[in-house]
C-alpha positions as CSV (number, residue, x, y, z in Angstrom):
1,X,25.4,-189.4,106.8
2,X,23.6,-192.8,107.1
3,X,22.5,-191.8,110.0
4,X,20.6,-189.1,108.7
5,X,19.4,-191.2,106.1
6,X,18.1,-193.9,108.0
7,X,16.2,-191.3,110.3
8,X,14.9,-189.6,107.3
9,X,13.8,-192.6,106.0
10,X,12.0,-193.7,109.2
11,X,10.6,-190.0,109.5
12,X,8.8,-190.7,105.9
13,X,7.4,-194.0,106.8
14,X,5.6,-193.5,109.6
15,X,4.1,-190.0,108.6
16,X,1.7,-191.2,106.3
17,X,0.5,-188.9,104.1
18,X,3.0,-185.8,104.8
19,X,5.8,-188.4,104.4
20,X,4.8,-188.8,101.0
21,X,4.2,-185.1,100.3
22,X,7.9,-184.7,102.5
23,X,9.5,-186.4,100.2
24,X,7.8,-184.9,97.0
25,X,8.7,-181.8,97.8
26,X,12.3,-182.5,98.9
27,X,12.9,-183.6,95.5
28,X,11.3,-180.6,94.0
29,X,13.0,-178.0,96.3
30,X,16.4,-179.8,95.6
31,X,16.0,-178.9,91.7
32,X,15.9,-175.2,92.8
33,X,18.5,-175.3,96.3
34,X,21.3,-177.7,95.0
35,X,22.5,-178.1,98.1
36,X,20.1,-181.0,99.2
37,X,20.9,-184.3,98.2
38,X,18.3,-185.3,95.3
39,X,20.0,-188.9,95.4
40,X,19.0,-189.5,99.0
41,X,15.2,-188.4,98.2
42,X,15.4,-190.8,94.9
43,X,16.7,-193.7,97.4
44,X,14.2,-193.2,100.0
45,X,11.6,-192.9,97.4
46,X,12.4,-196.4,95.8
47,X,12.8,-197.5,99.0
48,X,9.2,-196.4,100.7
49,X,7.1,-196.5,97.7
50,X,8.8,-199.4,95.5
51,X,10.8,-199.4,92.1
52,X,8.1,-198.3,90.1
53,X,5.5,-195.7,92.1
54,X,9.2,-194.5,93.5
55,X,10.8,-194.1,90.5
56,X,7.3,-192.2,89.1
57,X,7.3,-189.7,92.2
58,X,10.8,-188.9,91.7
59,X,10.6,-187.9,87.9
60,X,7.8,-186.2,88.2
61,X,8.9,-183.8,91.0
62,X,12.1,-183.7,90.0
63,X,11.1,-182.5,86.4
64,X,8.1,-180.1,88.6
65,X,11.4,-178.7,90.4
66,X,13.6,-178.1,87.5
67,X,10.9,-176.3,85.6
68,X,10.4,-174.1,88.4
69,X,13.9,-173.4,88.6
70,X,13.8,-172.8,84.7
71,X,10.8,-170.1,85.2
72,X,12.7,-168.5,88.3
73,X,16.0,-167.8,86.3
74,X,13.9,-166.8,83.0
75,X,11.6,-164.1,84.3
76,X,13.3,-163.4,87.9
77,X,17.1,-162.9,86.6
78,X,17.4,-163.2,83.2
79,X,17.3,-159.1,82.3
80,X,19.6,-158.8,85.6
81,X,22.0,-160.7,84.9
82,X,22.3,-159.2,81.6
83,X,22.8,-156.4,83.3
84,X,25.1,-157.5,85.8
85,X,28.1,-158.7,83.7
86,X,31.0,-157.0,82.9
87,X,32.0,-158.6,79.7
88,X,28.9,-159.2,78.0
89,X,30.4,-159.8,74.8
90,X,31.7,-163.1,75.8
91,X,28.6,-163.8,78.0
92,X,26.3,-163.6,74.9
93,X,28.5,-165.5,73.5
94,X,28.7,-168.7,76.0
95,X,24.4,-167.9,76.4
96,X,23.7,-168.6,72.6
97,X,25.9,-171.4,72.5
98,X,23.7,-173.0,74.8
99,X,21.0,-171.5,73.5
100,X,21.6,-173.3,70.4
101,X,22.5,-176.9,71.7
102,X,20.8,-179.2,69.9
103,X,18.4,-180.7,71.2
104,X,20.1,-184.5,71.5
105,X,22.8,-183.4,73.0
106,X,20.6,-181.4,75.3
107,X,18.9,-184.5,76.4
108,X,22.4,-186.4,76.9
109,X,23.5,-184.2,79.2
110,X,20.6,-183.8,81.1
111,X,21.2,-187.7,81.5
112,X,24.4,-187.8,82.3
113,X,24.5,-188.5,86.2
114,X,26.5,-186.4,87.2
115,X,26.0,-183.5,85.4
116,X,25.0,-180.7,88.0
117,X,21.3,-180.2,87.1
118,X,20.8,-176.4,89.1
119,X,23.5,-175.5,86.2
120,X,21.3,-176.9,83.2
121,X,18.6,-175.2,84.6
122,X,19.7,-171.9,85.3
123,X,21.8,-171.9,81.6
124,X,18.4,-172.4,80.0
125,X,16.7,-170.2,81.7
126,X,19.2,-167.2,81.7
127,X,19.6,-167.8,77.8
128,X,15.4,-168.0,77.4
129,X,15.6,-171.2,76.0
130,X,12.5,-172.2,74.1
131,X,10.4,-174.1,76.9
132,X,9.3,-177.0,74.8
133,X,13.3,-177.7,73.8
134,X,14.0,-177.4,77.7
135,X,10.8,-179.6,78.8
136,X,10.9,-182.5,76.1
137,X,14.5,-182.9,77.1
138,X,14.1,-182.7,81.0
139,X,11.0,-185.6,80.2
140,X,13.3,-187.7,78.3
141,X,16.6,-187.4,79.8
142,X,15.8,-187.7,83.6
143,X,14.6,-190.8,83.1
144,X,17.6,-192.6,82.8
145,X,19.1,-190.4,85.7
146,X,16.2,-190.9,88.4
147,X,16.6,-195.0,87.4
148,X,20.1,-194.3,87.9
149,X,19.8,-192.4,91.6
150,X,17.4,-195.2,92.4
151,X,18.9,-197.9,91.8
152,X,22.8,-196.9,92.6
153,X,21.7,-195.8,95.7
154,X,23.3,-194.7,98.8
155,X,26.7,-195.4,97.6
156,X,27.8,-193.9,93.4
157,X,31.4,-195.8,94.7
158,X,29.7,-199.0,93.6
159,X,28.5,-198.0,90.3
160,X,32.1,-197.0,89.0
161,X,33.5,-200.6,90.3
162,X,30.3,-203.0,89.1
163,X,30.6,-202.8,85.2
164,X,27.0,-204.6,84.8
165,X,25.7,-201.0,86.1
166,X,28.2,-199.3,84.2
167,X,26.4,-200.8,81.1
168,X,22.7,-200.2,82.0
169,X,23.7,-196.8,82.2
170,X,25.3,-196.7,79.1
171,X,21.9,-198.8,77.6
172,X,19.7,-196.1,78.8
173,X,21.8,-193.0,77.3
174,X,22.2,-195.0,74.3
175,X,18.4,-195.1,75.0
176,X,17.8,-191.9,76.1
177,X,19.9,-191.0,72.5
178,X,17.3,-192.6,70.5
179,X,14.0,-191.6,71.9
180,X,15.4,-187.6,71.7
181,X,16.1,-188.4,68.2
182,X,12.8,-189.9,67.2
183,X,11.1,-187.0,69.2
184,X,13.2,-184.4,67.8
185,X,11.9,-185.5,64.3
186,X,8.4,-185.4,65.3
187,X,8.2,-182.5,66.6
188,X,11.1,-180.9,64.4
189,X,12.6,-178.9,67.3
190,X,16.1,-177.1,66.8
């Protein structure tokens, strides 16, 4: 494994240009295939391109990404899998449950690091969550979680045993917290 990622991360450097897109649309194509490892592109992003422009990349393809995936499940499967399930009772159910999460708590658990995103974005979009809901808390709450990927790095073993990063993180949801409350009063979204 950090053999790949070493390679990887030599492959990105000295392509220039297509490195840079590479890496871009890793990160996007991880929010819609969940099988790719998004913290690996958030590393090598913060590694190549800095804390900053790195950290900037990776949000902003990672929220492209999850939007995508968002549009894919809402127009592509949405009717289908209505159509598909055998108790739909219950299914309607568990879909306007998360349907109606609030809006905080939406934005918390898209935080949370390890919270499987490809889930979050296929509940929303099978449920036809309202997009501005879905999008104001994707903008808020992966910041905290591409800060996260980036600076835990390679290794999430040393963010459970270092309690100084155990608190940041806990300081940017209690961040994260605030700024989807002040938003959600502005724009007064359910």
């Amino acid at each position: 494994m950090i053999e790949l990622f070493y390679s990887t991360v030599d492959f990105i450097e000295t392509s220039g240009y297509l490195g840079s897109l590479l890496a871009c649309l890793l990160i996007t194509v991880e929010s819609i295939v969940p099988i790719l490892p998004l913290i690996l592109f958030v590393t090598i992003n913060f590694l190549i391109y800095g804390k900053i422009l790195g950290f900037i990349l990776s949000w902003i393809f990672t929220v492209l990404g999850c939007c995508i995936s968002f549009y894919i499940f809402k127009y592509g499967f949405g009717d289908k899998f209505d159509n598909l399930t055998a108790n739909k009772e219950k299914i309607n159910k568990y879909k306007k449950s998360f349907k109606n999460i609030s809006f905080i708590n939406l934005t918390i658990l898209i935080a949370i690091p390890y919270t499987p995103a490809f889930i979050v974005n296929i509940a929303a979009g099978l449920t036809k969550m309202e997009f501005k809901k879905y999008f104001f808390a994707l903008l808020i709450g992966k910041i905290s979680l591409i800060y996260y990927m980036g600076y835990v790095g390679t290794s999430l073993i040393d963010s459970v045993h270092n309690p100084v990063i155990l608190f940041k993180i806990a300081f940017l949801l209690l961040f994260t917290y605030i700024i989807s409350t002040i938003i959600n009063k502005v724009l007064k979204i359910k």
